[in-house]
C-alpha positions in Angstrom: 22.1 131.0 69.6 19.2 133.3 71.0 17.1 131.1 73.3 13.6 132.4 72.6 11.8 130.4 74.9 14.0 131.8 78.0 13.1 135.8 76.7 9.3 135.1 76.2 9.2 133.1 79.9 10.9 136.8 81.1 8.7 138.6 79.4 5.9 136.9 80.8 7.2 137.8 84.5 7.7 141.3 83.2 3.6 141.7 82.0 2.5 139.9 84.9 4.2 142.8 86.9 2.8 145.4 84.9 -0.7 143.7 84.8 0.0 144.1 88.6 1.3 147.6 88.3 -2.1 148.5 86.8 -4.2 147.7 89.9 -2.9 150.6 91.3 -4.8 152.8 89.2 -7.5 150.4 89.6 -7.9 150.4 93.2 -7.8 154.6 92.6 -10.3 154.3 90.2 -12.7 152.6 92.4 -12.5 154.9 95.4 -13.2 157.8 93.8 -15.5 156.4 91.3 -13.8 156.6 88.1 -14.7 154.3 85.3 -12.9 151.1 85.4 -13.7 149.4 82.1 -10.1 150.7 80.8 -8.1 149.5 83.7 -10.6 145.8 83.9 -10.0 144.6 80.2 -6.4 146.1 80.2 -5.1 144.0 83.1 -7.0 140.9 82.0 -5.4 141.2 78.8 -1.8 141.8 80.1 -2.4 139.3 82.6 -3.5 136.9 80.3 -0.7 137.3 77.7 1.6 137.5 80.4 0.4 134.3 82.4 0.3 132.3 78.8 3.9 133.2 77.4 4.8 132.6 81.4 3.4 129.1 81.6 4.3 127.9 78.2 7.7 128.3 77.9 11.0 127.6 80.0 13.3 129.5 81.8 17.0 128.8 81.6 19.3 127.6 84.6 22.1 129.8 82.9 23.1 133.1 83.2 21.7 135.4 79.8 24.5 136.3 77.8 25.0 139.6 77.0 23.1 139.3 73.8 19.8 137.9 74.6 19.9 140.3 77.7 20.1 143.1 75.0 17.7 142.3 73.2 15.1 141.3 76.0 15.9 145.0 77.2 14.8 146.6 74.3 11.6 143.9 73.7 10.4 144.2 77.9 10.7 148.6 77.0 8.4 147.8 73.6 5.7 145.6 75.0 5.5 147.3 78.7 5.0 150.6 76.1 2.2 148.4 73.9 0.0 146.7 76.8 0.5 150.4 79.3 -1.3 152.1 76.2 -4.2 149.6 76.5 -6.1 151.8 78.8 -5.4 155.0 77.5 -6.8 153.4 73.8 -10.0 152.3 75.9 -10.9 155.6 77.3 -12.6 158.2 75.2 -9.2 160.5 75.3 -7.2 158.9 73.1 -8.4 158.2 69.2 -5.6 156.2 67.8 -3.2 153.7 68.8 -0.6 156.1 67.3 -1.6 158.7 70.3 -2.1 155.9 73.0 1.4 154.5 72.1 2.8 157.5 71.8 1.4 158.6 75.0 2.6 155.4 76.9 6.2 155.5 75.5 6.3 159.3 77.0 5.5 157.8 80.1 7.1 154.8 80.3 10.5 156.8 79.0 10.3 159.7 81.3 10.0 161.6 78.2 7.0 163.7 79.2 5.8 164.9 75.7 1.9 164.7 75.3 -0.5 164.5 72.2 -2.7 166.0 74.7 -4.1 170.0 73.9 -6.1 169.4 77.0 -5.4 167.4 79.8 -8.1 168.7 82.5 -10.2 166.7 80.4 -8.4 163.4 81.6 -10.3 161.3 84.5 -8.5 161.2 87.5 -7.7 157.1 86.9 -6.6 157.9 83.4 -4.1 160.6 84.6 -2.9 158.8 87.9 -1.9 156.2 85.2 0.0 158.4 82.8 2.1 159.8 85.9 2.3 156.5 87.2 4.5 155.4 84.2 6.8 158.0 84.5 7.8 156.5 88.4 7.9 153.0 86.9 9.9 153.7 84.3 12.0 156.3 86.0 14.2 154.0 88.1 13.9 151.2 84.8 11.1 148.7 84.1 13.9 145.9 83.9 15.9 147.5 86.8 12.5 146.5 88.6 12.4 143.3 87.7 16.0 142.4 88.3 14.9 141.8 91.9 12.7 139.2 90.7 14.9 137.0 87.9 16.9 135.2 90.6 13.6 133.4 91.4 12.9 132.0 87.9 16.7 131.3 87.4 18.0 134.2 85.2 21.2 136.0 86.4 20.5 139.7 86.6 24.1 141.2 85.4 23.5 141.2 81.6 20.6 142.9 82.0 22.0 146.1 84.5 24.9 146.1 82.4 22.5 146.5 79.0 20.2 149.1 80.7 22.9 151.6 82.0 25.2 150.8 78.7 28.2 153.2 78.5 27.4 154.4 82.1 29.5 154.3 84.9 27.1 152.7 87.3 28.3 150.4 89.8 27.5 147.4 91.8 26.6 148.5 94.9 26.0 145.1 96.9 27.4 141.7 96.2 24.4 140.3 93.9 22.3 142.4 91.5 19.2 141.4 92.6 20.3 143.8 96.2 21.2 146.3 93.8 18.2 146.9 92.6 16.4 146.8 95.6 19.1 149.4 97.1 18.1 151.8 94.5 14.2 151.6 94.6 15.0 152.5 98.0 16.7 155.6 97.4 13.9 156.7 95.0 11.0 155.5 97.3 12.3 157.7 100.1 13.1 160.3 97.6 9.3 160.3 96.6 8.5 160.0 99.6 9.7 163.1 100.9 8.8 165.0 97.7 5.3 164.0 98.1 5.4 165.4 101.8 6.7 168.7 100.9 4.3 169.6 98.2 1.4 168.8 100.5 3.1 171.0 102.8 3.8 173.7 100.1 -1.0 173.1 100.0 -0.8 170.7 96.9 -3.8 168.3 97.3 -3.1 165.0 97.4 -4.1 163.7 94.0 -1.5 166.8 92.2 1.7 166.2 94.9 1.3 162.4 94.1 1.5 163.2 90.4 3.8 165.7 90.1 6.2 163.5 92.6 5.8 161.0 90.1 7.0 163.2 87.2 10.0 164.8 89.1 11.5 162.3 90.8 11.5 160.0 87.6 12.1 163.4 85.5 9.5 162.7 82.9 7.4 165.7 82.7 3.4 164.5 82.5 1.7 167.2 84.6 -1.9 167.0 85.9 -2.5 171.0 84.6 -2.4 171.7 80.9 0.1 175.1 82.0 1.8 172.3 83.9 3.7 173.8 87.2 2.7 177.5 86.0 -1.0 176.4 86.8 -0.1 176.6 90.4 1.3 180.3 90.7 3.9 179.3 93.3 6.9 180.0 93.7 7.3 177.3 96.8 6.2 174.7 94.5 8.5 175.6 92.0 11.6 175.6 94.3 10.5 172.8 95.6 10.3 170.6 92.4 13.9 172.7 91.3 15.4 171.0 94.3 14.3 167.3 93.8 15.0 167.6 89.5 18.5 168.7 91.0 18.5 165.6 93.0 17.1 163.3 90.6 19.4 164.1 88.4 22.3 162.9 90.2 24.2 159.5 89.7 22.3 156.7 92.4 25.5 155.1 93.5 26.7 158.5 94.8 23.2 158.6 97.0 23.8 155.4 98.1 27.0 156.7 99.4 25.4 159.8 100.8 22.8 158.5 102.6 23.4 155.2 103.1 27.5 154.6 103.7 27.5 158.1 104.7 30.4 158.9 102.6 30.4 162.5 102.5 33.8 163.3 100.6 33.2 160.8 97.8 30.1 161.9 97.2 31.2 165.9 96.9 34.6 165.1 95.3 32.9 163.2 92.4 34.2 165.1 89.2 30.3 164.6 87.2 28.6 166.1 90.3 30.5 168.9 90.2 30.4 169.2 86.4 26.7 168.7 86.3 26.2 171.5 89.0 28.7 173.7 87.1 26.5 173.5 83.8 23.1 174.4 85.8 25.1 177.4 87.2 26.6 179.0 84.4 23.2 178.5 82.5 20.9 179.8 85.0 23.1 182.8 85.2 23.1 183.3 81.7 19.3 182.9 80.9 18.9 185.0 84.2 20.7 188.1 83.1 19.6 187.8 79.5 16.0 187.8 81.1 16.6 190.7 82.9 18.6 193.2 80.4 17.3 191.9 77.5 13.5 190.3 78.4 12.5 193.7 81.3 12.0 190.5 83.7 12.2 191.3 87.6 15.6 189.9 89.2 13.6 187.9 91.6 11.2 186.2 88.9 14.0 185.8 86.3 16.3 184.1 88.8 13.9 181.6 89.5 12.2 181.1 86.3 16.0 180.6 84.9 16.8 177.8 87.3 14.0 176.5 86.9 13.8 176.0 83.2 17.3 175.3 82.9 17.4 172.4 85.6 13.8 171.4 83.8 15.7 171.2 80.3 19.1 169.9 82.2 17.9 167.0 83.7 15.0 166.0 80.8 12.0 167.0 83.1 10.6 169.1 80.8 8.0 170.4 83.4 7.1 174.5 82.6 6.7 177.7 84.5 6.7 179.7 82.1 6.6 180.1 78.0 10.0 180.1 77.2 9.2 180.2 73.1 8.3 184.2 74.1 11.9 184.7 75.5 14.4 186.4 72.9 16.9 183.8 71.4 20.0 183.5 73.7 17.9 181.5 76.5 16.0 179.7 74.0 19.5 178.6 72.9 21.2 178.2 75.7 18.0 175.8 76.7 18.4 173.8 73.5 22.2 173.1 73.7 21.0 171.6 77.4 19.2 169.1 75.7 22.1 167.2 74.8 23.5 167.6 77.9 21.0 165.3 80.3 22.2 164.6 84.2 24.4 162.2 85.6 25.0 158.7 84.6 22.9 156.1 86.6 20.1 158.7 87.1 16.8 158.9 85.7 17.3 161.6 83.0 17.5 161.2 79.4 20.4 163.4 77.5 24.2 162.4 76.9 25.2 162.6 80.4 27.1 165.0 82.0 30.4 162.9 81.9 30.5 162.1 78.5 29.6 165.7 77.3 33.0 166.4 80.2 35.0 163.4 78.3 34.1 165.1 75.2 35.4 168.4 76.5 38.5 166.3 77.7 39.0 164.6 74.2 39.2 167.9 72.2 41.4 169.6 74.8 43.8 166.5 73.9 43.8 167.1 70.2 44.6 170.6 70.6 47.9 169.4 72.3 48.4 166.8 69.9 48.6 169.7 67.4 51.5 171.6 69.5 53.3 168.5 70.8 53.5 166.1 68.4 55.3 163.6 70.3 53.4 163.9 73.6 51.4 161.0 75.0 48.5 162.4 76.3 45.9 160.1 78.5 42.1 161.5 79.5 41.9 161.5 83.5 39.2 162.4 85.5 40.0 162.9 89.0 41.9 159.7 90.3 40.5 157.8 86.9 42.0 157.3 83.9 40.2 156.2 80.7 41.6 153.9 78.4 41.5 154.2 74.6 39.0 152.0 74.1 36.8 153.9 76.3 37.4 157.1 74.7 36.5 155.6 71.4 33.6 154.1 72.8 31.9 157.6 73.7 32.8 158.7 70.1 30.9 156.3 68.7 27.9 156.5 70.4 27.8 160.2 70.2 28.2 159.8 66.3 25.3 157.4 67.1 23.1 160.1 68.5 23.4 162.0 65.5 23.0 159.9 63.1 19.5 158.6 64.6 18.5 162.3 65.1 19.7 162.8 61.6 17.8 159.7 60.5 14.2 160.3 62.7 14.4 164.4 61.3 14.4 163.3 57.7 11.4 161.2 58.3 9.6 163.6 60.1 10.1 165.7 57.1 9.2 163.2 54.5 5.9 162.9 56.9 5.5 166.6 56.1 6.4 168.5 59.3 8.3 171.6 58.7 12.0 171.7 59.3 12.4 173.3 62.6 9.7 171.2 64.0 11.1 168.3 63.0 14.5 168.9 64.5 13.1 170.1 67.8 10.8 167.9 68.5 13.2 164.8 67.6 15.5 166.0 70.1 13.3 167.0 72.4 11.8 163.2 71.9 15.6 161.6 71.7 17.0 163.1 74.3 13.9 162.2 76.8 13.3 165.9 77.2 9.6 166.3 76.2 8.9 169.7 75.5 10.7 171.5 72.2 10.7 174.7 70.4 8.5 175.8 67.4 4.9 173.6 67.1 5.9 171.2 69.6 6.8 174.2 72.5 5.9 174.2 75.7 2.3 175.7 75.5 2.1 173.6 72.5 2.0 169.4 72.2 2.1 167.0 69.9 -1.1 165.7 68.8 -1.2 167.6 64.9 1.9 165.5 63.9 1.3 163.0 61.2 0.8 159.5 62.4 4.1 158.5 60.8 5.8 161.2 62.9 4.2 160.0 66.1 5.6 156.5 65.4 8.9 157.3 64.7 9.2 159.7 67.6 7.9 157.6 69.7 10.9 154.5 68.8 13.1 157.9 69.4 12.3 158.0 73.1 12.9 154.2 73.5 16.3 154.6 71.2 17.2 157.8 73.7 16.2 156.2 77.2 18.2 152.9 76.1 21.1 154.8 75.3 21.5 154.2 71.8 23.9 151.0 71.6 21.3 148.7 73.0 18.5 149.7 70.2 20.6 149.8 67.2 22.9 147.0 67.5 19.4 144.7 67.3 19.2 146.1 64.1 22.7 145.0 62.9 23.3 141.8 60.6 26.2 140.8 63.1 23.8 140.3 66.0 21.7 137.5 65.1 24.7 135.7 63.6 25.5 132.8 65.2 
């Protein structure tokens, strides 16, 4: 049986934290002179609800099972999306809850698509805030608050185990709770030194806060309606390449980097190398079809290449340049790395590199099925071999991903959005890219959709950052049987 009382008591913790999270902006707001009716009434209210379901119901002394862990996941990722839009529905930016929802679930996913045609318009507060999401969310609003569930009495375990589901994330001190705080590390210092290099590269400090924000947690928001292209430098832009690239790697193998210091585990890691493989062979490929085919210079077109590709790669979705105006082999080179995302145990939406490698491994196993019949054939990566159970795992959640894509495109049609629209943008939306092709491009947004499209897209980018298993299975008779 679900014990109720022990989710709402979290969940109170959880929008006390994000009540606190939302000072932040506050504070900002103050100092420059912003106006702070949004941030006031949004923080009482989350406060408030927070404070009442906290104080009026119980924790448990027992550990959550994996069930109610599952489904707190997916309810903390639903209400920090529905009280983060409060302030954006109080400004004058925003004229419907559909496009402050939509808007917070972007951020709060590391999505990065905006209903936004204009976001200059945005008060400084109100844009600190939308970036701000992106970092939160980035490293996992219930990663977060693993450090703090020990104190009320709630194991941690079900929870890391139901955020990174199907991941091959690992414990990386004896209690969870360390964990967490081991990784929040890493992506503070990360940041950190982001943050430093852009105001070295002569961003002020409101846009290198910002645009740290969206890279590091590779969500996209940008403080510039041309996003990085606004800035005209190529500095900037290798600079951002370089901390997508790093972002998108698993967090375990930075702990061992920079922490244990364990150089050759780190390098020999079969997903690193697969993952930098993919950016490689697409760069080069969108780079010559730039020059031979798009008359760009090698220098621009090298750049622009890796720059889009690791964008698209690692679900940044930050822009340089229109893309939509190159001719179709980039544009489809870029769409097929959509599906592929970054590492497990990183910030970036996608598959994962591993599983699209598994995949890869999976089908070369059937084609010697088909010559030796009588061969037993075993998936290995590296030192690792993956059992059958495993395999079949990773089938069914890619069947998964395709069947909700299939599912959210034919109700983006039935809203009335034109075909390719639909499909881009729910992939672009699923997969926690931002960003798509056709009227949701990348000098275009998302603000003329339906209101029915903007809700279902927006329960895409929760279904995509949760990894699929831990949405749908809540929506399975089997999981509230007793």
């Amino acid at each position: 049986m679900i014990r109720i009382g022990a989710l709402l008591h979290t969940i109170g913790l959880f929008l006390l934290a994000l009540a606190a999270a939302m000072v932040v902006p506050l504070i900002y707001g103050l100092l420059i002179g912003d106006d702070l009716y949004p941030f006031l009434l949004s923080i009482a209210i989350t406060g408030l609800v927070g404070l009442l379901l906290f104080k009026n119901t119980s924790s448990s002394e027992s550990e959550l099972t994996q069930r109610e862990a599952v489904l707190l996941v997916f309810t903390v990722w639903i209400a920090s999306s529905t009280f983060g839009c409060i302030p954006l529905y109080l400004s004058p930016y925003f004229s419907s809850l559909a496009d402050a929802f939509f808007e917070a679930t972007s951020g709060f996913t590391t999505t990065g698509a905006t209903i936004l045609a204009d976001v200059e318009v945005l008060s400084n507060s109100i844009q600190f805030w939308r970036c701000f999401t992106h970092w939160l969310g980035g490293m996992g609003i219930v990663l977060l608050g693993i450090a703090v569930l020990p104190l009320v009495g709630i194991g941690g375990m079900p929870l890391y185990r139901a955020e990174f589901s199907g991941s091959k994330s690992e414990k990386l001190k004896p209690r969870i709770a360390e964990t967490a705080l081991a990784l929040w590390k890493i992506y503070f210092v990360l940041s950190l030194l982001q943050y430093m290099a852009l105001r070295w590269a002569g961003l002020n400090r409101f846009d290198a806060l910002c645009h740290t924000f969206s890279t590091v947690a590779t969500g996209g928001f940008s403080t510039r309606t041309a996003s990085v292209a606004a800035f005209n430098s190529p500095l900037i832009e290798s600079i951002i390449i370089v901390f997508m690239l790093l972002a998108g790697i698993n967090f375990t193998l930075h702990y061992k980097l920079w922490v244990e210091r364990r150089y050759f585990s780190f390098f020999q890691d079969v997903e690193l190398r697969f993952y930098f493989s993919v950016v490689a062979l697409a760069t080069t490929a969108t780079f010559f079809s730039l020059v031979f085919r798009d008359q760009y210079a090698p220098s621009s077109a090298f750049l622009h290449s890796l720059f889009k590709t690791t964008s698209i790669m690692t679900g940044t979705g930050l822009v340089t340049e229109n893309y939509e105006a190159w001719s179709p082999f980039p544009q489809l080179i870029l769409l097929a790395l959509m599906f592929f995302g970054g590492c497990t145990g990183s910030t970036t939406g996608g598959l994962k590199s591993l599983r699209i490698f598994l995949l890869l491994k999976v089908v070369g196993r059937e084609f010697k099925r088909m010559v030796v019949r009588r061969g037993v054939f075993v998936i290995r990566l590296g030192s690792q071999t993956y059992p059958e159970h495993t395999i079949q795992s990773l089938l069914n959640l890619v069947y998964l991903a395709f069947l909700a894509t299939l599912a959210a495109c034919l109700l983006l049609s039935f809203s009335g959005v034109d075909v390719f629209t639909s499909i881009s943008a729910v992939v672009a939306c699923i997969f926690n890219i931002g960003p798509g092709l056709g009227n949701v491009g990348p000098v275009e947004h998302y603000g003329h959709l339906p209101t029915l499209a903007k809700w279902v897209l927006s329960m895409c980018m929760v279904t995509g950052r949760l990894e699929f298993y831990t949405v749908l299975v809540i929506f399975t008779p089997v999981f509230w049987r007793r």
